[in-house]
N, C-alpha and C positions, 0 to 999 in steps of 0.2 A: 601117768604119762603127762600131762596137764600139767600137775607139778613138777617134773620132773626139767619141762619144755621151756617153762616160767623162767628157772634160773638158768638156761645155757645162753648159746650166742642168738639161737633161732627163737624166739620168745613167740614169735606169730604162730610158730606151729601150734603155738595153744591155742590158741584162736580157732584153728581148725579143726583141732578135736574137739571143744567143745560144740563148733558147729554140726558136726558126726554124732555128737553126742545127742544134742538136741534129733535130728534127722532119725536118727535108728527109736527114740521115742521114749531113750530113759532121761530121768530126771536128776539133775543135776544137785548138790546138798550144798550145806554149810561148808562141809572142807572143797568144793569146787568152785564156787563163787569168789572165795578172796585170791587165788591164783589167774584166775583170770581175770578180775578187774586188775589186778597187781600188772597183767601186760598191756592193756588199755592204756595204764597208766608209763608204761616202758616206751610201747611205740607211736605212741603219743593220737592215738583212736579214740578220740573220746564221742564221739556217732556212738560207734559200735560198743564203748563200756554205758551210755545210757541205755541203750537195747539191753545190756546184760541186767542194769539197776531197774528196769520196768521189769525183767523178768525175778529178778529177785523179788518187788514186790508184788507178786502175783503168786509165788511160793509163799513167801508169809517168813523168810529168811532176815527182814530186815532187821529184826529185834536182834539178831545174834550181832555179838562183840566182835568177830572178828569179821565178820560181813559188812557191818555200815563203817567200822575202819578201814576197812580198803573201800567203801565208799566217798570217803573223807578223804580218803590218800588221794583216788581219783582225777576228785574235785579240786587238788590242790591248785590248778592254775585257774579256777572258776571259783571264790572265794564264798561268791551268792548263791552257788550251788551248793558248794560245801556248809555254808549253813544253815541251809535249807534242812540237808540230811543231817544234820546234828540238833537243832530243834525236834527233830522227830524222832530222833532217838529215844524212846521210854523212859531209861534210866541212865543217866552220863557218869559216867567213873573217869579212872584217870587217862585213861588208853586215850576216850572217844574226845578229852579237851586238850592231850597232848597234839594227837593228830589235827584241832583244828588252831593251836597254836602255832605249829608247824609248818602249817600252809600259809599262814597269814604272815610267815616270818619269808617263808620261800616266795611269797611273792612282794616280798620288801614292803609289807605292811608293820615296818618295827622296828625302824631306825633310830638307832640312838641319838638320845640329845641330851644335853648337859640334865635336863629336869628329868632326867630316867634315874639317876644315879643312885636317888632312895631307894627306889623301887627296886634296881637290883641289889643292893646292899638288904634288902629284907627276904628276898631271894637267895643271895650266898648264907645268909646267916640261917635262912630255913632247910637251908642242905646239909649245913652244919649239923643243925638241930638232930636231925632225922639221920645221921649217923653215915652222909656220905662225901666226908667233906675229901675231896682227890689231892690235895697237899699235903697230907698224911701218909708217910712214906708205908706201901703196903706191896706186896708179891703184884698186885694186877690192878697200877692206880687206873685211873677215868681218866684219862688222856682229853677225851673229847670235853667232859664237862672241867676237866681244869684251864683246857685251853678256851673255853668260852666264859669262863668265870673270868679272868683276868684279862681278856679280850675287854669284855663288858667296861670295864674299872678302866681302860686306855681309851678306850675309844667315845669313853664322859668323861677323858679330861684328866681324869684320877690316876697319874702316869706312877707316881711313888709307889703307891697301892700295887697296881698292876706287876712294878718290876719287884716287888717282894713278894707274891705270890707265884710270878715265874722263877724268881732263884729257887723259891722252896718247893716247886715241883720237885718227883721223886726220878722223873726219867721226863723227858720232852721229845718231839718230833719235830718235823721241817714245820709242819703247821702251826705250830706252838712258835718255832723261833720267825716266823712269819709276821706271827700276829703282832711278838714285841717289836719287831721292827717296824712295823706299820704303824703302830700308837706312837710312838717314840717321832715319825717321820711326819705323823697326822698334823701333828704340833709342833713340828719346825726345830724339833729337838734332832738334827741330823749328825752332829758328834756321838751321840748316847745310841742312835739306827747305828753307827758306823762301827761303836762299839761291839752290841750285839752279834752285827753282823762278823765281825772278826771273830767274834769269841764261837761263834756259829761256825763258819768255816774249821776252825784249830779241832772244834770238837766231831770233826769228819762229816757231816754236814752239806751236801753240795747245794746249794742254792738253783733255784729253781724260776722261771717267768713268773711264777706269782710271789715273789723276794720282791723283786724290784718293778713288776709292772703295777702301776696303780693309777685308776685314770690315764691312761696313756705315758704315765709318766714313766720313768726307770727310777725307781727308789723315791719319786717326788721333785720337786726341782731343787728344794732348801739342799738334798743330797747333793745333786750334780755342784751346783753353787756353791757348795764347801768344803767337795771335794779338791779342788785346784790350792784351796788355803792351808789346807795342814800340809805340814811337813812330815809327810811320809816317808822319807828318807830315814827315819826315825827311827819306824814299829816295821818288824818287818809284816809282824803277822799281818795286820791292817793291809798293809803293801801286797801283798799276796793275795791275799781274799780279793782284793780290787783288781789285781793281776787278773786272777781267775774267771770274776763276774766280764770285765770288760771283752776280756779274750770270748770267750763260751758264747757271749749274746754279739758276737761277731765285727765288734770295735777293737780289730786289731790297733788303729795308729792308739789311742788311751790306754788300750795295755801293756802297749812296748814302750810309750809316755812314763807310767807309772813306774815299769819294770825296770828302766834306767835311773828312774831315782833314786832308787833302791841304793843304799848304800850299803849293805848286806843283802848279799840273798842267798837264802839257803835251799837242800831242796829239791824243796816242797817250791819253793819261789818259781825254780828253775824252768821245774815240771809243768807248773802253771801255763809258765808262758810256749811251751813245748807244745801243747797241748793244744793249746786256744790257739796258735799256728798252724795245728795240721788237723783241728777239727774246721776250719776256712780253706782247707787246700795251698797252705805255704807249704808245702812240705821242704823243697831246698832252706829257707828259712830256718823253718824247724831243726833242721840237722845242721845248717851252722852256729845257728844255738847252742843244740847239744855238743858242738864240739869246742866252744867258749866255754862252756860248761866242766865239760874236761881240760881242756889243758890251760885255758886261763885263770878260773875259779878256783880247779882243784878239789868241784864238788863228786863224790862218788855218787854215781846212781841206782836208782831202785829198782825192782820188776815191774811199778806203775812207767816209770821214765822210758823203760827199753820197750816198754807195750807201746809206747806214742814213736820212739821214735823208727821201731820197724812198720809203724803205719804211715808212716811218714817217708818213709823208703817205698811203701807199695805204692804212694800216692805217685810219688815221681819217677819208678819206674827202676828203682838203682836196687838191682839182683846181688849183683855182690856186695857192694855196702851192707847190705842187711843181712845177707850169710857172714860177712866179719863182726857185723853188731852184733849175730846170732851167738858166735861162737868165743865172743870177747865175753860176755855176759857170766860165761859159764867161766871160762880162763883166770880172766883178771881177775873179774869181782867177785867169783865163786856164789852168782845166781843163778840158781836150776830154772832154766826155762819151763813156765806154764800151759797150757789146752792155750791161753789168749795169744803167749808168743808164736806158737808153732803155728796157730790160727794167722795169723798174721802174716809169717813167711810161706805158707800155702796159698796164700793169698796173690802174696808178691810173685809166687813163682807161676803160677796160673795168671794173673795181670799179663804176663811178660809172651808167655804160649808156653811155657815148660811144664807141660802137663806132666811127664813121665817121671823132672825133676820132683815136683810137687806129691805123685803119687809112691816114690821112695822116700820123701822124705816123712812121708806118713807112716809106711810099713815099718819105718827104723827107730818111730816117734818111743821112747821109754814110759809113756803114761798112755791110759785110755783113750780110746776117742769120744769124740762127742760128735752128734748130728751138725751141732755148727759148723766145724770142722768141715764136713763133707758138703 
C-alpha cells in the first residue's frame, strides 16, 4: 500500500500508513523505507524524512543500497546532508555516486564552462567505450543521454560538434530540439536557432515555453533582433513556424506582421495564423481569415483548419456558420468530421442554450462517443 501510494497523485498517504505502521508496533524493512523517503522527498517533508533517516538508523537499514539512495535522493536540496550520508556509506558503487552527482547537478552545482569541455569529452568517449554510445541507430536509443551528450559540447562552445551529433541522433524529441536551439542562441548564432527551429516545426514538433523562454528572454534577444532582418517573405517554412510561435505565446500584431509577408502561404501557414487567432479569442478574425483563405488563396483545408475554425464559431457564438462549416467539410472537401469536430459543435450549440440541438446531434453522431464529448 506504501508503495502503491508513493507513485499516485496522493503520495502523503504514504506518510500515513507508515505512521499506522509504526503505531500498530511492526517494523518497517528495506523494501519500506526507500518508498517513503521517496515521498519526503515528493512533498517536500524533509522534518519528517529525517525522523524516517534516524529511524532507519536505529534498524541498522543504512548499509542497504537502496535505502541510503533514497537517502541521497532525499538530501538532494541539502547537498551537506547528502554527503554526509554518502561518506557513511560502507561501500560506494555506482548507484550511491550517481545519486550524489545528481544532486549536486540539481542544485546547479555543475555549470558548464568553456574549461569543462575535456572533461566531458573524456566522458562521451568513456560511454563510448563501455558500449553505450546513443548516436548509434538502435530499436530503443537513450534519448536522455544523447540529448545531454550534445547539450554538454553546445553549451562549451563546441557548437559544430554538438550539431553533428544532433543530426546523427536516431530519433529526437522537443527536448533534444530545445537544446540545439538554445546552444545555437547561447552564442548569438540566431540564423542557425532560426534554422532548427524551422526544421523543428516542418518535422511536426510544436514548440513549447521552454523553445523560447530563456532568462526571460523569448528565444534570446540576438533572436528577436534578427528576426525583423531576414527576409521571410522568402522560406515559407521559416515564416510559418514564426507564424505559429508568435501567434500560440499571444503576440497576435508579430504574427499577422509575419504572416502578411509571407509571400506564399500554404496551409499549414494559413492554419497557423487561424489558430493563434482564436487560441486569443479573435474568433471573427479567425473566420475572416479562413475565408481569405478560401476564396482568395484558393487554399483547401484540412481537419486540423476546420477544428479551429468551428472553435472559432463557438468562441463568437455563430450557430449556423459552423453547422455550414460542419457540413461543407464533408460536401465539398469530402472531410469525415472527427470526436474533435463534433466536440466542437456540441460545444457551440450548448454555448448558445440549444441543449436538445446539441443532444441530437450526439444521438445521430456516426462514431463513438468519448467522455469529453459529454
Amino acid at each position: 500500500m506504501i508503495k502503491g501510494y508513493s507513485n499516485s497523485d496522493t503520495p502523503d498517504e504514504s506518510l500515513l500508513l507508515y505512521r499506522e505502521l509504526l503505531q500498530r508496533g511492526q517494523s518497517p524493512d528495506h523494501f519500506t523505507f526507500p518508498f517513503v523517503l521517496k515521498v519526503c522527498s515528493i512533498v517536500y517533508d524533509h522534518d519528517y524524512g529525517k525522523c524516517v533517516h534516524n529511524h532507519v538508523l536505529k534498524t541498522g537499514f543504512e548499509v542497504n543500497v537502496y535505502v541510503y539512495t533514497s537517502l541521497l535522493n532525499m538530501y538532494a536540496c541539502c547537498m551537506r546532508s547528502g554527503l554526509k550520508v554518502f561518506d557513511e556509506i560502507p561501500k560506494w558503487n555506482v548507484v550511491a555516486w550517481t545519486s550524489l552527482i545528481s544532486g549536486y547537478v540539481n542544485n546547479d552545482c555543475a555549470r558548464p564552462r568553456s574549461r569543462d569541455l575535456g572533461t566531458g569529452k573524456l566522458v562521451h568517449s568513456r560511454v563510448c567505450q563501455l558500449g553505450y554510445d546513443p548516436f548509434v541507430s538502435s530499436c530503443n536509443p537513450n534519448l536522455v543521454l544523447a540529448t545531454a551528450i550534445f547539450d554538454m559540447y553546445a553549451k562549451c562552445g563546441n557548437l559544430n560538434t554538438a550539431r553533428d551529433l544532433f543530426d546523427k541522433m536516431p530519433k529526437r524529441n522537443l527536448v533534444a530540439w530545445n537544446s540545439m536551439i538554445a546552444g545555437y542562441n547561447q552564442y548569438g548564432q540566431a540564423e542557425e536557432a532560426l534554422g532548427v527551429f524551422s526544421d523543428m516545426f516542418v518535422s511536426g514538433f510544436d514548440p513549447d515555453k521552454a523553445t523560447f523562454l530563456r532568462r526571460d528572454l523569448a528565444l534570446g534577444q540576438s533572436f528577436h533582433t534578427y528576426v525583423p532582418k531576414m527576409n521571410i517573405c522568402k522560406d515559407v517554412a521559416i515564416g510559418t513556424a514564426l507564424v505559429d510561435m508568435y501567434a500560440k505565446f499571444g503576440d497576435a500584431e508579430s504574427a499577422q506582421k509575419v504572416f502578411s509577408e509571407l509571400k506564399t502561404k500554404d496551409r499549414m501557414a494559413w492554419t497557423s495564423m487561424i489558430i493563434g487567432l482564436t487560441m486569443h479569442g479573435h474568433g471573427e478574425e479567425a473566420l475572416s481569415t479562413f475565408k481569405r483563405m478560401q476564396e482568395v488563396a484558393s487554399v483547401i483545408p484540412d481537419q486540423i483548419t476546420y477544428i479551429e475554425v468551428l472553435c472559432a464559431c463557438s468562441h463568437v457564438g455563430l450557430v449556423e456558420e459552423g453547422q455550414r462549416h460542419l457540413t461543407e467539410m464533408r460536401n465539398v472537401y469530402g472531410i469525415e468530421p472527427t470526436i474533435e469536430h463534433y466536440c466542437c459543435m456540441v460545444d457551440l450549440l450548448s454555448r448558445a442554450g440549444r441543449f436538445k440541438e446539441a443532444e441530437r446531434l450526439v444521438e445521430q453522431m456516426p462514431i463513438l462517443l468519448s467522455g469529453e464529448l459529454f
